[in-house]
C-alpha positions, 0 to 999 in steps of 0.5 A, a space after each residue: 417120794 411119797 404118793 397119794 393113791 386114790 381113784 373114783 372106781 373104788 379101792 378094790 378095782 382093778 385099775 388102782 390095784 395094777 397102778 399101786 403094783 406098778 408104782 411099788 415094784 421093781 424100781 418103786 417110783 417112791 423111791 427108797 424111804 418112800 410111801 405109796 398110801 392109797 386112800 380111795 372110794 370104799 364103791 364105785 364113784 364114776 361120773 361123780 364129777 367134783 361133787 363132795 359131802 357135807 351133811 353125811 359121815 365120812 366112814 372110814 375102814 382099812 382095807 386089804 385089798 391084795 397081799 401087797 396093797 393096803 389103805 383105807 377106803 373112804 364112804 365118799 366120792 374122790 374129791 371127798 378122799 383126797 379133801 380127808 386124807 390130805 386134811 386127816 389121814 395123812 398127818 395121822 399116819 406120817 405126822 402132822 404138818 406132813 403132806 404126800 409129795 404127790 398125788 395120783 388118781 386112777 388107773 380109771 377103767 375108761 378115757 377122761 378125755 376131752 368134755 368128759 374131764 368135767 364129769 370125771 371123778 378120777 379128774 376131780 380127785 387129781 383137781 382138788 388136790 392140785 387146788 389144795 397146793 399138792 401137785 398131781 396127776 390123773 391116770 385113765 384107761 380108754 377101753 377097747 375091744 375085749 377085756 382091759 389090760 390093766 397091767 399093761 396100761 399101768 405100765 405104759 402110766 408108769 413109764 408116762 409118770 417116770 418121764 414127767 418127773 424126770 426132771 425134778 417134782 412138780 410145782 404145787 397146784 400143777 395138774 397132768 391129765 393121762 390118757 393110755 390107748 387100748 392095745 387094739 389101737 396101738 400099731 402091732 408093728 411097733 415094739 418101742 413104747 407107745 409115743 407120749 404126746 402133750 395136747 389140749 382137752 378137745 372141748 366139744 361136746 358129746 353126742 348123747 343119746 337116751 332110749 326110752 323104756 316103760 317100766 312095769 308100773 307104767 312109769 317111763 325112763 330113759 337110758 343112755 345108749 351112748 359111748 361117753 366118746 362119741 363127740 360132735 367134733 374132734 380137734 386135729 392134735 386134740 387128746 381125743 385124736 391123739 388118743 385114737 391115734 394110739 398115742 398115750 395123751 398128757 394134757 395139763 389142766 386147771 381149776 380157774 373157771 374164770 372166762 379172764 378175756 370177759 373181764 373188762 368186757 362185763 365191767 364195762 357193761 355193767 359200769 352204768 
């Protein structure tokens, strides 16, 4: 199998390298022959959403990241490197008319759950490789008390990854959304790994909030005071109660927009 790595908080975060080391340990998940290639945001892209560029250069450098990783970091945002490297990249370096067999964004540091899918960038890159027909999955890391343990929650993606693929490679165009609880959630009496649950994306919106500040030259601004998880509501079985309830979420997603049960409806009312 061969993967494509890349995620929305650059090449160098911490959250990309301890996946790139999961999936290239012992028993690679690419298996023998395979390629892990990580094609990411040369900086920090979070909350980028899908946005992609178009009246600017895409610049492009190798980047040694650890001993062991190595790829090429784009001057983009996600959707930008995933729309590259499936169009450029990859067939320069595997040969043309070749493809990755999967791609995979993340380990963001931070859950994508529930509205916040809409703004992720790690999402995104997941999205538009699904739409471009490579199947793919997004990897996020909801983030508790004191400092993230990627390791551990590369691990737990790796363990989510091997299952959902146990079963044969994904059909083109599928994406699979997973979210890994934070240690400080997960119940310390258990020693088994964290359960996996498949749920729907919570789709109520979140409680923002902004505090008002003055600048020095007298101009006033806003800075947002909230968690990005604070939601108006939360589904019972949704990804967001699933997520908080210590369990590592999978949660299927697509890029059609369109409201099909309005259909017929707005036909009719603009018949004449």
């Amino acid at each position: 199998m061969r993967i494509l790595l890349t995620n929305d908080d650059g090449i160098r975060a911490p959250g990309i390298v301890a996946l790139y080391d999961a999936l290239t340990a012992e028993n690679p998940i690419a298996g023998h022959g395979g390629e892990v290639f990580p094609v990411a945001p040369l900086t920090v892209q979070s909350a980028t959403s899908h946005g992609v560029t178009f009246h600017a250069p895409l610049m492009t450098r190798e980047a040694r990241v650890t001993d062991r990783m190595r790829g090429i970091a784009v001057d983009a945002r996600p959707a930008d490197c995933v729309k590259l490297a499936l169009t450029c990249l990859w067939p320069e370096r595997f040969g043309q008319g070749s493809r990755p067999d999967l791609v995979i964004s993340g380990m963001n540091a931070g859950a994508n759950c529930g509205i916040n899918v809409i703004y992720s960038g790690t999402v995104a890159a997941a999205l538009e490789a699904a739409f471009l027909g490579v199947p793919a999955i997004a990897v996020s890391l909801m983030l508790g008390d004191g400092d993230p343990d990627f390791a551990c929650g590369a691990a737990h993606a790796r363990r989510a990854i091997d299952a959902i693929l146990a079963h044969g490679p994904l059909e083109p165009h599928t994406c699979l959304s997973i979210n890994i609880p934070p240690r400080d959630l997960a119940d310390p009496r258990r020693h088994d790994p964290l359960p996996l649950a498949v749920c729907p994306m919570n789709t109520h919106g979140l409680m923002d909030g902004y505090e008002r500040r003055v600048a020095p030259s007298g101009e006033v601004y806003y800075w947002a005071n909230r968690s990005g998880l604070d939601f108006r509501h939360t589904d019972p079985g949704s990804d967001v109660q699933q997520l908080l309830a210590g369990r590592i979420t999978i949660t299927p997603l697509k890029y059609d927009l369109t409201r099909h049960d309005q259909l017929h409806l707005w036909a009719g009312e603009l018949a004449g």
